[in-house]
N, C-alpha and C positions, 0 to 999 in steps of 0.2 A: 730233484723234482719229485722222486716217489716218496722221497719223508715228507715234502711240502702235502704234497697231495694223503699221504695218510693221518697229519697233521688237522688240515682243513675239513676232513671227512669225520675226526675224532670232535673237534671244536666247532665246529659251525654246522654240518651237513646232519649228523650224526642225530643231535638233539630234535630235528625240524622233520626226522621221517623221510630223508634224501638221500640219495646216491648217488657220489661223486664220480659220473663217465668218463669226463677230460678238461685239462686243466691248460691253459698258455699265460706265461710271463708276457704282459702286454707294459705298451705307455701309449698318452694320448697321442695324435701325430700334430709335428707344429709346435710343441708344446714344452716348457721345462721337464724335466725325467723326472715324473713320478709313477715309479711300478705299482702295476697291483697285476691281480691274476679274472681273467673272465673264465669260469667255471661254467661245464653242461652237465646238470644232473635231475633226476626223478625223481619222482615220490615211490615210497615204498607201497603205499597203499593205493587200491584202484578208486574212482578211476586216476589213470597215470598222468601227472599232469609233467611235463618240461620244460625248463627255465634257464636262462642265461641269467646267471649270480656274477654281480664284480666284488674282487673280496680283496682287501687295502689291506697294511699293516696300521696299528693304532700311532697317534700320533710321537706314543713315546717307545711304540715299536717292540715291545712285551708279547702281544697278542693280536689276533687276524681279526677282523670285525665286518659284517658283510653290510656293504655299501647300499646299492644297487640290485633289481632285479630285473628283468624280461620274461613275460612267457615267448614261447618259441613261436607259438602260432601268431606273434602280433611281428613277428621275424619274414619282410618283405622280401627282402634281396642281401644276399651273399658277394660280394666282390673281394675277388682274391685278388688283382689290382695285374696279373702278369702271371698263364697257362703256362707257358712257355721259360722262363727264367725263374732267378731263385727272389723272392721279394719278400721280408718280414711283414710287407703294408698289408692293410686290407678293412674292408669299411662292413658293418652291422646296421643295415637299414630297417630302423624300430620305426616310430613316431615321426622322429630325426634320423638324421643318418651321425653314427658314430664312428670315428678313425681309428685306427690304431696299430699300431707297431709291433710287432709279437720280437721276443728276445732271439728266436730263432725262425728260421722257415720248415726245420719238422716239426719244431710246437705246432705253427700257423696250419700246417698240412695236417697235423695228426689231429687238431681242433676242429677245422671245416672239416674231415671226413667223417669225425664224430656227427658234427650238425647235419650232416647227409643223412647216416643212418637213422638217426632218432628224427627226423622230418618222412623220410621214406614209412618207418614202421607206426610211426603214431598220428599224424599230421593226414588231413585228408587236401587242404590247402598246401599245394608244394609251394617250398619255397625257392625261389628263382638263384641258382649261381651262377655269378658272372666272371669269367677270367680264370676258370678253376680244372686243372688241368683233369683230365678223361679217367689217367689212372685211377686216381683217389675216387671215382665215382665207377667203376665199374668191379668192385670186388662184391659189394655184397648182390648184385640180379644175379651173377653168375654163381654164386651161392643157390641164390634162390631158385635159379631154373634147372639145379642138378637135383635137386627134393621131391621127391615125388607129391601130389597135391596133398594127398593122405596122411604127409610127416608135416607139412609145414609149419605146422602148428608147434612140433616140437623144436624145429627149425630155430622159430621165429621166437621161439622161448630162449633157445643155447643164445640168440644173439645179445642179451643183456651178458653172458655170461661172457661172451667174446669180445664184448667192448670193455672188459674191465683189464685194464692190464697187470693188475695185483688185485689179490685174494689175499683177504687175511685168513690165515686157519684159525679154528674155532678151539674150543680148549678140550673138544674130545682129541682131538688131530694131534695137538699138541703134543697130550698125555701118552697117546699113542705110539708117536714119533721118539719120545723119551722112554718108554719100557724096551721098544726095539735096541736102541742104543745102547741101553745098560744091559741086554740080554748080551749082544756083541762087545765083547771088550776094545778089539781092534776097531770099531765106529771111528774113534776118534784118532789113533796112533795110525792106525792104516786104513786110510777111507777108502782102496783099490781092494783089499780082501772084503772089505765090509760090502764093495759094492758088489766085488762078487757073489758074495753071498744072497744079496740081495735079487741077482740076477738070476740065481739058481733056484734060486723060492718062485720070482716070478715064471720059469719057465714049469715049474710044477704045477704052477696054479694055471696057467694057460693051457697045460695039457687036459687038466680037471675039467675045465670050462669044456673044451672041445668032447671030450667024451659025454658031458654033461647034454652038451648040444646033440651031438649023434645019438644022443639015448631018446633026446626029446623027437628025435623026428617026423613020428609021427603024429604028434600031436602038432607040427609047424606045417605039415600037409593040412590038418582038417583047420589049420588057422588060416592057411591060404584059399582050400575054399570057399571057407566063409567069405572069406573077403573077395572071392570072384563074384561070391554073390551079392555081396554088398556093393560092387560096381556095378551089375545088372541093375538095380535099386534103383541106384543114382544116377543112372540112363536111362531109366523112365521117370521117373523127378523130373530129371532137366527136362526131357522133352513136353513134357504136361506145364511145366513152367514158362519154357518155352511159348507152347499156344496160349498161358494165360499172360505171359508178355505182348503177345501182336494185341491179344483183347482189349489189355490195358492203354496199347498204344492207338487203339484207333478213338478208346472213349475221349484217353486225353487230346487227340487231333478234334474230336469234335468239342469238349469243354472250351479249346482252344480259339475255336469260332463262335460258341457262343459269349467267352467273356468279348472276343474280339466286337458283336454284336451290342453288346451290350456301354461298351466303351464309347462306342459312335452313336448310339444314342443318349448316355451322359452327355458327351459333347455337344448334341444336339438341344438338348434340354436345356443346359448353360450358355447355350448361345441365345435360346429363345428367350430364355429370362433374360439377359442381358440385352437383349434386343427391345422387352418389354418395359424395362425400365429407363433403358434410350427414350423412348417414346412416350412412358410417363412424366420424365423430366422435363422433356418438351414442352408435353401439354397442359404441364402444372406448373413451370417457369414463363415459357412465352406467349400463354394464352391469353389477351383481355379480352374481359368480357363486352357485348353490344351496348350495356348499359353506360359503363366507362367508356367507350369510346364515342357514346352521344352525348355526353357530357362535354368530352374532349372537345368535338367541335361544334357544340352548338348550345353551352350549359349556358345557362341566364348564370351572368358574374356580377350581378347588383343584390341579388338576390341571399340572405344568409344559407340556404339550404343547398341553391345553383351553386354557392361557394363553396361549402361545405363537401357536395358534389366533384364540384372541380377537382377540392384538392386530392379527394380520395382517387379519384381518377388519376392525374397528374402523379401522386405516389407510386399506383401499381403501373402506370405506364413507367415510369422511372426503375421501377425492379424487375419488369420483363427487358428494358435498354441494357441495365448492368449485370444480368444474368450470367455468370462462367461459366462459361459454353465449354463442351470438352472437347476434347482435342476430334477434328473430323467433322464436329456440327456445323460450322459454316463454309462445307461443301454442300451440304444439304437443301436443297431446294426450297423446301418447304420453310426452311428457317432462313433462308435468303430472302424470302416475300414477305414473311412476319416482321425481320428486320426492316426492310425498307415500308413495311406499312406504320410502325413505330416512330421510324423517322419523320415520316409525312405527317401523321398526327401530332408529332413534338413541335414540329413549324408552326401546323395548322393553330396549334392551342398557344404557341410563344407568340403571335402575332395579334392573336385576340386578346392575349391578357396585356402584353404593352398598349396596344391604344384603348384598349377599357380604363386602363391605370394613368396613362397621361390625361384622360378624361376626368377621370378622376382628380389628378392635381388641379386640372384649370378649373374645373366646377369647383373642389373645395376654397380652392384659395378664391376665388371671387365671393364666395359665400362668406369667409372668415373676414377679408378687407371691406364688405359694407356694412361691418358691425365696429368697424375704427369708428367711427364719428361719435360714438359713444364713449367713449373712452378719452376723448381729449381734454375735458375740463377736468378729469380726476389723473391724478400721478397714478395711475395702474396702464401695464400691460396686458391687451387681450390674451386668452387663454385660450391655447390650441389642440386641448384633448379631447374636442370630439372631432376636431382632425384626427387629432391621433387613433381616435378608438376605433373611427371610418375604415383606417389604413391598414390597421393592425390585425383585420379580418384575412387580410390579401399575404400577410408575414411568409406562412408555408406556402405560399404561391410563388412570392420574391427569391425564397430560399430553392422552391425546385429549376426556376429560371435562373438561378444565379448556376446552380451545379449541370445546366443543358445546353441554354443559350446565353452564355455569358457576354459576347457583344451587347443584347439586346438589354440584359441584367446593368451595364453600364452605363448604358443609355439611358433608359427609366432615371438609375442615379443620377446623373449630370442633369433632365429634364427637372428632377425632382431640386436639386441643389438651385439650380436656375430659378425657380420659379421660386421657394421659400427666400434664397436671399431678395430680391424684388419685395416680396412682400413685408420679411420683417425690416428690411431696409426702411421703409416706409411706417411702420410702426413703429419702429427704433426712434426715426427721426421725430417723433410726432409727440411722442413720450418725452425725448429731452429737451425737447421746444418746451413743452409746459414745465420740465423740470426747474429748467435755466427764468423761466416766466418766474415762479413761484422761488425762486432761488432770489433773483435782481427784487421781487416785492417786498422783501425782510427789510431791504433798507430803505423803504418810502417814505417813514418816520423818522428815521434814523439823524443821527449828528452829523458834523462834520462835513470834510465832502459829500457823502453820501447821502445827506439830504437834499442835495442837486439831481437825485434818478429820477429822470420823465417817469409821471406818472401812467402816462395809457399805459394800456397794452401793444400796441401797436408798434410805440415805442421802445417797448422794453425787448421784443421780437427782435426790432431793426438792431437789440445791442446785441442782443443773443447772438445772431447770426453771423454781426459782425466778430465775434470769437468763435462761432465753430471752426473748428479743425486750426485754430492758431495758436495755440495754446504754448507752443516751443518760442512766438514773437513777443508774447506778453514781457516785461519788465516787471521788477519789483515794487509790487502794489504797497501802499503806506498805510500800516494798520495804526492801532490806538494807539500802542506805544511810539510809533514814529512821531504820530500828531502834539505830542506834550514836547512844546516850543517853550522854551527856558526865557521868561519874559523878564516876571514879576513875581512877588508871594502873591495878590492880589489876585494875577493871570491863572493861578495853580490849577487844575481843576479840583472839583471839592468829590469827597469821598461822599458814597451813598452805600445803603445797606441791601439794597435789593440783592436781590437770591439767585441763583439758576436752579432751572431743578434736579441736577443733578450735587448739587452742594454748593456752597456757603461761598458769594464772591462779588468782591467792587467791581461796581457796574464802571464802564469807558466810557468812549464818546459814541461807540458804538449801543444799541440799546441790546441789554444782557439777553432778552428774549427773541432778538433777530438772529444769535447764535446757536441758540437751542434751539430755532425753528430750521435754522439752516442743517444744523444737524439731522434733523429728525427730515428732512428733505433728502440729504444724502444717505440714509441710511435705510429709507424707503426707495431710493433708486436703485442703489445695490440689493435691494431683498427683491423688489422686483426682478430685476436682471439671473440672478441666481437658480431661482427653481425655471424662468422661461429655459434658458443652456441648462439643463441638466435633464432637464424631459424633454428637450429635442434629442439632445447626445442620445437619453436610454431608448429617443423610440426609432434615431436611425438606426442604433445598434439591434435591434431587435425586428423592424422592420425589413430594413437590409438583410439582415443575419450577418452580421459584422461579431467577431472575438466570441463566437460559438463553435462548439464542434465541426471539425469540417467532416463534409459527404465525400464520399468517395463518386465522381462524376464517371459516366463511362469510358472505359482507354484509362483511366488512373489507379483500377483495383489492382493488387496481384495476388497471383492464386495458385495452389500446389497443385502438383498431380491430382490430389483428391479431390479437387474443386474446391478447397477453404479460401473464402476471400481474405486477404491481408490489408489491415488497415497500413496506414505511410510510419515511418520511424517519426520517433517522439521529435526528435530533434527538427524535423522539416515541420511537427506540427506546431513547436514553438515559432518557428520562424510564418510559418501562418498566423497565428495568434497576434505577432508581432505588427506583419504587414496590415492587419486587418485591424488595428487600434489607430494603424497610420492612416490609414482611407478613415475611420472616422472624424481623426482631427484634421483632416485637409478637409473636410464636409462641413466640418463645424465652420471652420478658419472661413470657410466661402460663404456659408450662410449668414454669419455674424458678423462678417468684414467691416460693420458700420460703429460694433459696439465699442472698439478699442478708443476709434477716434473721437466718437461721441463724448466718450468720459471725459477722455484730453481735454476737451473742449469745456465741458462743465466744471472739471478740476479750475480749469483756466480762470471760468468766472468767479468760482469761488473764493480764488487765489485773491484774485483782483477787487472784487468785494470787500475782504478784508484778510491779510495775509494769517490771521491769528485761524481761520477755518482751515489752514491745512494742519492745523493739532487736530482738527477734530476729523480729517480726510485720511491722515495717517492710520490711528486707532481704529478707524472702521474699515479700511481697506486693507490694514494688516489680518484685524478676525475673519476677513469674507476669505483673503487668500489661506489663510491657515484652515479654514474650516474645508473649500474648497479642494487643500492638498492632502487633507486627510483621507476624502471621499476619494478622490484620484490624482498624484503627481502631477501627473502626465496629461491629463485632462483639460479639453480646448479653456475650460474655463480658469480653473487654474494657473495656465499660461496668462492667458488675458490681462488677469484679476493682478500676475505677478509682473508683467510690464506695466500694468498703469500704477501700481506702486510705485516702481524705479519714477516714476515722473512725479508721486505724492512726497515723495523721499528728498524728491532734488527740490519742492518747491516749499520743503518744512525746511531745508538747509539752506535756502536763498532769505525763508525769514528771521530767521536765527542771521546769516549776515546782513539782515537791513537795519536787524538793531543794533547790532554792535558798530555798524557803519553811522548811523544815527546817534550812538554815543559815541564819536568821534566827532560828530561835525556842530556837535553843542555849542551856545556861545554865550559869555557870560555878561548880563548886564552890570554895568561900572557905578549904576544910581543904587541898587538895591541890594538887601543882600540874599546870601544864596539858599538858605535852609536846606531842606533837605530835596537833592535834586532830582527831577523830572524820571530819568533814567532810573534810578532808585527803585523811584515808587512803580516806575513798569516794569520793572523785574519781579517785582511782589505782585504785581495783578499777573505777569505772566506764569512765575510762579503757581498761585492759587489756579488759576485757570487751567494749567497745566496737570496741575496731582489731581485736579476734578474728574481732567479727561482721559489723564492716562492710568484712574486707575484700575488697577489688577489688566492694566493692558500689554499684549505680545511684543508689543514695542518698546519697550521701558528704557532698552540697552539705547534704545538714539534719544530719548528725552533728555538720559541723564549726560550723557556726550553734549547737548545743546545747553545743558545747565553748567558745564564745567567750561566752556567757550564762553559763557552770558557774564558768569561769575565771575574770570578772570578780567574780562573785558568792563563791566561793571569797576573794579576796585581799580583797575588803571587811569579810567576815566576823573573817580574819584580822586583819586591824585593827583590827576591832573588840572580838573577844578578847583581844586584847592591854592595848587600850587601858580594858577593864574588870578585869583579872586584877588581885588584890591580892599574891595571893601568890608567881607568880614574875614574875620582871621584865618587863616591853613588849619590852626588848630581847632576851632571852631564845625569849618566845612569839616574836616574830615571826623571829627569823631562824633557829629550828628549824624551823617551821612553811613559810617561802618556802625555807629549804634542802632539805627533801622537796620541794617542787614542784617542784624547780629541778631537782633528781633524778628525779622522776617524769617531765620532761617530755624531759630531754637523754635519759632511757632510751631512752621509747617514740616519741619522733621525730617528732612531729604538725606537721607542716609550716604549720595555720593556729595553730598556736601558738605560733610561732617567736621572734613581737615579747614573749609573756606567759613566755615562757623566759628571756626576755635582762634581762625585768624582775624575774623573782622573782631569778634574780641577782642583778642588783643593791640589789635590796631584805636578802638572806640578805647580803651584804657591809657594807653598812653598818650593819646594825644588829649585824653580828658586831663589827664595828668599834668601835660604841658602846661595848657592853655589855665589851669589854675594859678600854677606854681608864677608863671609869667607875669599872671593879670595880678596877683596878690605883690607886685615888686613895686609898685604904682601907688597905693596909699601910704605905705610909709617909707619910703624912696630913698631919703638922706640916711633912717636908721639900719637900710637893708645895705646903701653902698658899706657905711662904718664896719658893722662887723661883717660885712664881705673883705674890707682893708685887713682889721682882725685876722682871719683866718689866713690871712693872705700870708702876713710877717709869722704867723704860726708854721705856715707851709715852705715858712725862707731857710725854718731854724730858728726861728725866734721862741724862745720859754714862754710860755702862758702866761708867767705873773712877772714877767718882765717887758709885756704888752705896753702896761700904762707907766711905761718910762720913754714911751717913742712919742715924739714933740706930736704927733696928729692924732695919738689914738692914747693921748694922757685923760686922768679922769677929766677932766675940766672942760675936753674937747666932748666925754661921753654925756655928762652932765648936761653940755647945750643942746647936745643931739636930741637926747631924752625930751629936754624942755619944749621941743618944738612939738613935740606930739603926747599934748596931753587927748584925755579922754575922749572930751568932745570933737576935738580932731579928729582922731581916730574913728570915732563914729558918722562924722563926715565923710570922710575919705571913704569910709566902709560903705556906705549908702551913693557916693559916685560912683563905687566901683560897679555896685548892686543895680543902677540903671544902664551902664554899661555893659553889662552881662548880659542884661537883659535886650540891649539893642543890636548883641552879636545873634543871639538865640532865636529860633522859630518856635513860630507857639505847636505846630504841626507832632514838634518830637516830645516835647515838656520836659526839658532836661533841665531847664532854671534852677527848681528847687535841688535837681542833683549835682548842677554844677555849683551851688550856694554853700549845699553843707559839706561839700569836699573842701573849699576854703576854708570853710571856719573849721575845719581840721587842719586843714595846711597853716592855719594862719597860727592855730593853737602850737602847733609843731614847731612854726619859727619861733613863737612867745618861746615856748621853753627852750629852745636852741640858743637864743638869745642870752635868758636868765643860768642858764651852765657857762656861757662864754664869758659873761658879767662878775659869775663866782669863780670861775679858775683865774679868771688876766685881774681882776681887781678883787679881789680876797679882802675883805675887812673895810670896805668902802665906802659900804651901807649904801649903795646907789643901787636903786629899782627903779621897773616903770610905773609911767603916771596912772597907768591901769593893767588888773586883775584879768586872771584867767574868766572868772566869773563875770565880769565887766563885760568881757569880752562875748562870751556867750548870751549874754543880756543885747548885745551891742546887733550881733548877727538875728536873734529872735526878734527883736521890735523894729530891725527894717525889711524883713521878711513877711508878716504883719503887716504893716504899712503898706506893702508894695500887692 
């Protein structure tokens, strides 16, 4: 341990101006064994400071490296863990308290008695041992109580010298040590003569000394009197110090009383302030003024200034109610009375502003409904904003009643929803009466059935009426296209060029301008309807105070210790936000309960008038709801808007199945023939009428769904016409019939019709093809059976120029055949066929001349199919026909001509 310890003193202590006192082998307690050493040592220089160092080995255990320090004066408590027995434990209470384990129990003991003495001499703060046996602390008083006061000093100096338990000698000592040695030879061979020697020197020198002393004697007498006299000195010191002690102590008993004084009056002072500001909170939170409280109960509320009044009143009565009172204020008397006189004012004024305000509804509304009678000969809805502007004075009145007297805040609302539904119930009704009036007028003129609608009014009333609110019992009304009954060509109806104004379309049986007027009827009811709900919704919401910030009401604040009011969590204020969008749309829902049905009801007649108006009920009720969801989802109006859709939706998909039901139940007459059929040509008016109304419109996705249902139904029906017709050809019907469609659809460019375009093509080609090739087998008959036989014994196996070796198809038999059809024949034949053609074909489609000059290419095609058959089977025969290619085209031009 003493080379560790000279070791650490040389490397670590050494360099820092330290002196290493006492050193113990420690480890943590509890803990895996890792040693290290807790050193107590000094500074060499004053003043002296003392430190508890922990000093480890380095990790690769070469060299000491100091971890850890403590000064000694942050050193609380000393626990040696057991006075009495042997215990290596013991704890260092710094900061924390530290454990540890010393290698031995006289390290552990020779360490704390070190800490004793260096806390006794330099430490004015003792430090506490606990568990530390008596011995080890009674060595150095009994030192110090044999010293006389006069030495202590020197005393207390030796003690640094006493707690080192090695001294290094310095290198005079050394040098010294070494001349003696070499002076003695035996030093080293015999260290008993050396030491004798040594012993004999000493007692020479000790005799010196003592004669030295005895010589001095008297000069150790006049040292001693001095020094009696210097104790006479310092017993009159002390006693003068003494009396300037009691001095001292009576001034500080009296400073003592006056900080004492002075303390209690602080306290004094801090309480009167805090008393005075008690009581300026008071009087500056729950004081209202005389002014505001004759407001309170007796402000004129008709009046804009009484209002204005009010509400400023009503406000600061509302911030002296919600006032966070501190803790203790409502024991206070004084604020027990101001409470309850706040309260009584709060009644007094909630009671006056509810029946001033249901005065207010029944006064306005009687004022608003005797200006109805104006409004019924024109399709407009009266206009309620200077209702609204009257109400909207009262808004911050509604709002302080909603956050005080919320019963009575309820009430006002249900009185207020009560009395506007009543009202607009009754304008509602009164508006759609003339709607539905002027809606049945369109067709007074009108074709068809429809020129059976009574003319009065009175009449027209009694129809109306009988469709309000039946709208769901209506049946499939029979529009234009229903009405084209499959007679005659005669019966057709004829096409006219009139216009709509929205673009370019054949007029029905209906008059084209009773559907633009109908439009422009419904599209004026809906613009009506729209801005009424929408400046009702904004003026309950604001009236109300509906989906605005909410107040904090009294009993709902919360508030710190400091008094800060705390507004509610976001989350509760969403959920207010929420509920209070829902009170609106249950307000709308009840005040407008009449408009959902009303519409039903008009849709109904519209329907019923002529089913071709719900094209134009769709398009416009889809913009009003799209425009409606843009403004708000969720909004009573947008609901509304979006259920009387679902019923324009069901009653556009009922006329889409009345025609295809109506092309179903067609019947074909057996006298005439068929041209091009009814259903056809109403597809092409529905068509046009269609891309007029839909376009660039939100709904496009259900037109073109009702054009691929129309279309498919359309071409089956066609086929099916055809395929019952007696009197003109299948081939005929049908490719007049898909050649309109083919032209109706390349016109008007319906892009989901593109694939039903490419097909009625091809259906108008082939069957044009048919009906040629068929009809051209009819003039020259006998010459078409022959080389049909021809072809036939070619198809058996039979060699081509061994044709005119078979007894019916030898030249002699081709030679007759020929003969029977000379030119003029031929041109015969060709001019039967040419009024034949012309007795299959409708003049409506003008496909004569294209079905004319397709034969005389078919016909050219058989001439030369003929003359190749003539030259492979009869080679060298010199047999031709009676006529010329050119004949032939002579033949076809001058009865085309002619005809």
């Amino acid at each position: 341990m003493t080379a560790i310890k000279h070791a650490l003193q040389r490397d670590i202590f050494t360099p820092n101006d330290e002196r290493l006192l006492s050193i113990v082998n420690v480890c943590k307690a509890g803990k895996k064994k890792k040693n290290c050493f807790l050193c107590a040592t000094v500074t060499t220089e004053r003043p002296v400071q003392v430190k508890v160092v922990k000093v480890k080995k380095s990790d690769k255990g070469d060299f000491y490296k100091r971890q850890m320090a403590w000064e000694l004066r942050d050193l609380a408590e000393v626990d040696a863990k057991d006075a009495n027995k042997e215990n290596p434990e013991f704890d260092l209470h710094f900061e924390k308290v530290y454990r540890w384990v010393a290698s031995s129990t006289a390290e552990k003991n020779s360490f704390i008695s070190c800490i004793w003495k260096l806390n006794q001499r330099y430490l004015r703060k003792k430090v506490e041992f606990v568990n530390v046996s008596s011995q080890l602390l009674e060595e150095l008083p009994k030192a110090e109580e044999s010293v006389p006061s006069g030495e202590s000093q020197s005393v207390a100096g030796g003690d640094e010298d006493a707690l080192d338990d090695y001294q290094e000698l310095n290198a005079r000592e050394e040098q010294d040590i070494e001349n003696m040695m070499e002076v003695c030879e035996c030093a080293i061979s015999n260290a008993e003569a050396f030491a004798e020697k040594l012993s004999r020197e000493l007692q020479v020198l000790d005799g010196a000394n003592i004669q030295s002393i005895m010589a001095s004697e008297k000069q150790v007498n006049i040292l001693m009197q001095l020094l009696d006299e210097a104790l006479t000195e310092v017993d009159t010191i002390e006693a003068k110090l003494l009396s300037y002690e009691e001095m001292l102590q009576s001034v500080k008993e009296q400073m003592d009383q006056i900080s004492q004084s002075n303390r209690l009056i602080q306290i004094s002072n801090t309480n009167n302030g805090k008393l005075l500001d008690e009581i300026q909170f008071l009087v500056n939170y729950m004081d209202l003024s005389k002014g505001h409280i004759r407001a309170l109960q007796e402000g004129d509320l008709s009046s804009p200034k009484g209002i204005e009044a009010c509400i400023n009143a009503s406000e600061a009565l509302l911030q002296c109610m919600n006032v966070a009172l501190r803790p203790g204020h409502d024991k206070l008397m004084a604020v027990k009375q101001q409470q309850h006189l706040f309260a009584e004012l709060r009644d007094v004024f909630a009671r006056r502003l509810t029946n001033h305000l249901n005065n207010v509804f029944v006064h306005q509304g009687h004022d608003q409904s005797s200006t109805l009678s104006q409004h019924t000969a024109e399709l407009t809805l009266p206009k309620h904003s200077p209702l609204h502007r009257d109400l909207l004075r009262y808004a911050k009145l509604m709002e302080w009643l909603k956050n005080t007297q919320r019963e009575k805040y309820e009430g006002l609302s249900r009185t207020y929803v009560d009395y506007m539904t009543r009202l607009y119930e009754r304008e509602i009704k009164d508006f759609f009466e003339v709607a539905k009036i002027k809606m049945a007028g369109t067709t007074k003129e009108g074709k068809g059935k429809f020129a059976t609608l009574p003319r009065k009014e009175s009449a027209l009333k009694q129809e109306t009426e009988s469709l309000h609110g039946s709208s769901g019992k209506l049946t499939g009304s029979t529009s234009s296209l229903n009405k084209l009954a499959v007679s005659s060509s005669n019966s057709r109806r004829s096409q006219s060029s009139s216009l709509l104004d929205m673009g370019n379309m054949s007029a029905s049986d209906l008059d084209v301008a009773d559907r633009t007027k109908f439009d422009k009827i419904f599209e004026q009811v809906l613009s009506e309807l729209e801005p009424l709900c929408l400046a009702e919704q904004d003026f309950i919401s604001k009236f109300f105070k509906l989906q605005q910030q909410p107040t904090l009401a009294q009993g709902e604040n919360t508030d710190d210790p400091d008094g800060v009011v705390h507004a509610r969590p976001v989350s509760e204020h969403r959920h207010s936000i929420s509920s209070e969008k829902d009170i609106v749309r249950q307000m709308m829902n009840k005040i407008f309960q009449s408009i959902e049905t009303e519409l039903n009801s008009l849709i109904a007649l519209g329907d019923k008038i002529d089913s071709f108006n719900s094209l134009y009920m769709l398009v416009k009720m889809s913009h009003h709801v799209w425009t409606a969801e843009n403004v708000d989802p969720a909004s009573y109006l947008s609901t509304t808007l979006g259920n009387v859709l679902v019923t324009v939706k069901r009653n556009f998909d009922k006329c889409i199945s009345g025609q295809i039901r109506q092309m179903e139940e067609v019947k074909i007459s057996k006298k005439s023939k068929v041209g091009i059929l009814p259903f056809v040509t109403g597809f092409e008016e529905f068509a046009e009428l269609a891309e007029t109304i839909f376009r660039n419109a939100e709904r496009r996705g259900d037109l073109d769904k009702a054009y691929v249902k129309l279309i498919r139904a359309v071409f089956m029906n066609v086929e099916k016409v055809a395929n019952e017709s007696q009197k003109t050809p299948r081939d005929v019907v049908m490719m007049e019939n898909f050649h309109h469609i083919f032209s109706t659809l390349s016109r008007l460019k319906i892009s989901c019709l593109e694939a039903e375009r490419k097909e009625a093509k091809h259906k108008y080609t082939d069957h044009l093809q048919s009906y040629v090739i068929n009809s051209l087998g009819q003039p020259l008959e006998k010459l078409n059976h022959f080389f049909e036989g021809v072809e036939a014994r070619v198809a058996q196996g039979v060699r081509e120029e061994e044709v005119s070796y078979q007894l019916a198809f030898n030249k002699q038999e081709l030679r007759k055949v020929i003969k029977e059809y000379p030119g003029k024949e031929v041109k015969k034949g060709l001019d039967n066929l040419y009024k034949k053609v012309d007795k299959h074909l409708c003049e409506e489609e003008s496909l004569l001349q294209v079905v004319w000059h397709s034969m005389q290419d078919e016909f050219i095609r058989q001439y030369k199919h003929f003359e190749g058959l003539i030259n492979r089977c009869y080679p060298g025969s010199g047999i031709t026909m009676d006529f010329t290619i050119q004949d032939m085209l002579e033949y076809f031009s001058s009865i085309a001509q002619s005809h």
